[in-house]
C-alpha positions as CSV (number, residue, x, y, z in Angstrom):
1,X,2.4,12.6,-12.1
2,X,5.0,14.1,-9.9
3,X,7.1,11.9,-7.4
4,X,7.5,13.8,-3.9
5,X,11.1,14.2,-2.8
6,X,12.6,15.5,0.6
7,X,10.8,14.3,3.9
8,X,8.5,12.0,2.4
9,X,11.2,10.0,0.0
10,X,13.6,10.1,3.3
11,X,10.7,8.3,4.7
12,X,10.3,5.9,2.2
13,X,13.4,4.9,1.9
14,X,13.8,4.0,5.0
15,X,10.8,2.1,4.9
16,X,11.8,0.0,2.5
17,X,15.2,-0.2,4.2
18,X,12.9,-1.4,6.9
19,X,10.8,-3.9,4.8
20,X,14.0,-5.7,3.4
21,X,15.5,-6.0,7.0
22,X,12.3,-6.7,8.6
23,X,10.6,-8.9,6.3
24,X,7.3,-6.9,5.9
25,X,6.8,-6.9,9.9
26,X,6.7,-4.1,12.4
27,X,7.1,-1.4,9.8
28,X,4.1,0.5,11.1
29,X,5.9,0.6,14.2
30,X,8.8,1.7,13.0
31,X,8.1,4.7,11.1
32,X,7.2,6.3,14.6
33,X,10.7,7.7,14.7
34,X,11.9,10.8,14.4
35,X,13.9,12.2,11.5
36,X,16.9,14.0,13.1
37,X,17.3,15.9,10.0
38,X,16.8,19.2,9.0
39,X,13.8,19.8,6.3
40,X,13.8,22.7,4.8
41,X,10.1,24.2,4.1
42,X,10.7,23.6,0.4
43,X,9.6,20.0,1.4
44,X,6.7,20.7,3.3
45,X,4.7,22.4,0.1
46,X,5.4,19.2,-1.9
47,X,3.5,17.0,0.2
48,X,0.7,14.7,-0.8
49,X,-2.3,15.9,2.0
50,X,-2.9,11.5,1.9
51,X,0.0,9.1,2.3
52,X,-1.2,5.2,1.8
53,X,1.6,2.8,2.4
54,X,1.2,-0.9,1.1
55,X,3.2,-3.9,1.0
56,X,3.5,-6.0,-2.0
57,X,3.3,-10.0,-1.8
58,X,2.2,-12.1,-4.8
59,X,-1.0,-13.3,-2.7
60,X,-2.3,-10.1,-1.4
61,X,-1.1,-6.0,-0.7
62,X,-0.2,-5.6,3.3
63,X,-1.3,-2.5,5.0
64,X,1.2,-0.9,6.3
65,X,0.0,3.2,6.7
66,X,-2.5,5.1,7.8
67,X,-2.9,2.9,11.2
68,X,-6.6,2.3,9.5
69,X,-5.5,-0.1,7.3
70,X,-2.6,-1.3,9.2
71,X,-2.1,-5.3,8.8
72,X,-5.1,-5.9,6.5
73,X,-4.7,-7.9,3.1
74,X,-6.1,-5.7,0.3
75,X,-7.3,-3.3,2.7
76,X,-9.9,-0.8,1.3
77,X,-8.3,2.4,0.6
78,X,-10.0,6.1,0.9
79,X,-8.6,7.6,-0.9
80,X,-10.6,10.9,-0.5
81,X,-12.5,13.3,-3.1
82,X,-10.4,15.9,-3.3
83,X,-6.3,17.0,-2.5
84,X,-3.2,14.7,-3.9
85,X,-2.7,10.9,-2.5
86,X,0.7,9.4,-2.4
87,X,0.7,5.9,-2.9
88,X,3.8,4.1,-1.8
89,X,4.4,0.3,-2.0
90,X,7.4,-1.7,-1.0
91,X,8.1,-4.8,-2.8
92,X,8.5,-7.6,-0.1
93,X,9.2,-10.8,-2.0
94,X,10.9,-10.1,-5.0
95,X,8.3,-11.2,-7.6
96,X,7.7,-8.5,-10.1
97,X,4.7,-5.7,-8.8
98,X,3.1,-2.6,-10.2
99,X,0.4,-0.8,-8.9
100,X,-2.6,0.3,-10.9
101,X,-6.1,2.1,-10.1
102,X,-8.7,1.5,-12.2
103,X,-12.6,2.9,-12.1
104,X,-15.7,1.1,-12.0
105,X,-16.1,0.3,-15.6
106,X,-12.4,-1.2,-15.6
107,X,-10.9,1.7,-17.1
108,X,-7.0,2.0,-16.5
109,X,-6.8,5.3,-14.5
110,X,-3.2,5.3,-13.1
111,X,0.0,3.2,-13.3
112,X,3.3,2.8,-10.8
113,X,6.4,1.7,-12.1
114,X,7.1,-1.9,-11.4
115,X,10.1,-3.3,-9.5
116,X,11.0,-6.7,-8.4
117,X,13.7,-6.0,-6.0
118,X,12.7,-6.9,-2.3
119,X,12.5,-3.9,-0.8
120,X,12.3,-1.3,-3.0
121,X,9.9,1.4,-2.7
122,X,8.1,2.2,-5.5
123,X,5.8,6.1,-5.0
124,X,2.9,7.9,-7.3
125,X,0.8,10.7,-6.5
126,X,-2.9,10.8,-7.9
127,X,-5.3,13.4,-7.7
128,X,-8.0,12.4,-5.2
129,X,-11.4,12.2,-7.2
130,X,-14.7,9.7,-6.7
131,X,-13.7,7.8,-10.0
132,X,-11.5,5.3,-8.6
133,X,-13.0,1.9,-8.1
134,X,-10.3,-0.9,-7.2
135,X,-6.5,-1.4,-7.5
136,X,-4.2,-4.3,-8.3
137,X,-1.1,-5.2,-9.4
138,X,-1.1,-6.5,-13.3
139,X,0.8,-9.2,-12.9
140,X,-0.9,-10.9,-9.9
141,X,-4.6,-9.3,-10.9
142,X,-6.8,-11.8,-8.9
143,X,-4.7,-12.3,-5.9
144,X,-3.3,-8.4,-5.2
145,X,-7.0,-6.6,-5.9
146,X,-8.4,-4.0,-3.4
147,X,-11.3,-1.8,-3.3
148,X,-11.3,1.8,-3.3
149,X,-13.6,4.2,-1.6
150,X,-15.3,5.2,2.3
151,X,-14.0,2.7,4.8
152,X,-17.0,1.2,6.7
153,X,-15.7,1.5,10.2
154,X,-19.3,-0.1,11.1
155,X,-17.7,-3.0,9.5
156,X,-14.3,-3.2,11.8
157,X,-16.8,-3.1,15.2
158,X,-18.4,-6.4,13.8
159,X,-15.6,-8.3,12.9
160,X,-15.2,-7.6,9.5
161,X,-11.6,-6.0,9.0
162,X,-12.7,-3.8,5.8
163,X,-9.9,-5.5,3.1
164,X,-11.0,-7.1,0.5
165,X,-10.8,-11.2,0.4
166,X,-11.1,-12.0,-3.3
167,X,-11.6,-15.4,-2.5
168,X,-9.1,-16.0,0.2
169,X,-10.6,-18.4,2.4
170,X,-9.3,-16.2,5.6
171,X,-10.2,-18.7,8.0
172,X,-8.2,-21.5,6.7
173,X,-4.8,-19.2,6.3
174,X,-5.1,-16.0,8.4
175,X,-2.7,-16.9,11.1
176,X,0.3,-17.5,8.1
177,X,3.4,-14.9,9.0
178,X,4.0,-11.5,7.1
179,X,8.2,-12.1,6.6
180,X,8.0,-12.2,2.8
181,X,8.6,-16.5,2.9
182,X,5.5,-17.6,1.7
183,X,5.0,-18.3,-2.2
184,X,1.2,-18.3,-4.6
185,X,1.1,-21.7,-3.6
186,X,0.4,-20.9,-0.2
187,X,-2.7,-18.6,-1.0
């Protein structure tokens, strides 16, 4: 498992930049910018065809890239069936996160590092394949769980926004803020 470098870690770094100065808000909007540098084509080979971009909490993952997911808790990813993915995830409240994808039988398939420094960006690139059921973060397994696979997009026309609750009584706490304050407790 290779960690991209060039354009895409630019990019992530200063997403994270972004996460730790914005608080986990308006990163999506952010990362319109342009990159005034100069890539050389050396970087464009090294590309993931995927990038997924989450935000790591304690009570849930944010969505944060592609638009799809954007703003959901422990959105459903797709991640595809074939090509690399790169998964990147920016701690946003300082508690200790790792990201891991496991299949349908539970079977460990893939690991991140861990990191519990706000706003550090933490990258892995998977092979795309059908065997990859959920992820989650090990040490906040029940809270931080997602489903992987198609995206029902029949599901975001009625209402439903595609994540994955777990539990989380979204009607009682969806309107909470996104700015990395808010502790287990308030899940």
């Amino acid at each position: 498992m290779a960690l991209d470098t060039g354009q895409t870690r630019r990019r992530t770094l200063q997403l994270a930049a972004l996460a730790l100065a914005a608080g986990g808000t308006g990163i999506a909007a952010a990362q319109d910018g342009g990159d005034d540098e100069d890539d050389s084509e050396d970087d464009a080979g090294d590309e993931a065809e995927q990038t997924v971009i989450l935000g790591a909490r304690s009570s849930y993952w944010y969505g944060l890239e592609p638009p799809e997911i954007e703003g959901e808790e422990n959105p459903t990813l797709d991640l595809g069936s074939d090509g690399e993915i790169e998964i990147v995830w920016i701690n946003l409240d300082g508690a200790l996160h790792n990201l891991a994808l496991e299949d349908a039988d539970g079977e460990q398939l893939e690991v991140s590092e861990e990191t519990e420094t706000p706003g550090e960006a933490v990258s892995m690139t998977v092979d795309a394949d059908d065997s990859a059921a959920e992820y989650y973060c090990e040490h906040h397994p029940d809270s931080m769980r997602g489903d992987v696979g198609e995206r029902n997009d029949e599901a975001d026309e009625s209402g439903d926004d595609g994540g994955s609750d777990n539990g989380h009584d979204r009607d009682r706490d969806h309107e909470h803020e996104h700015d990395g304050n808010r502790s287990d407790d308030d899940c």
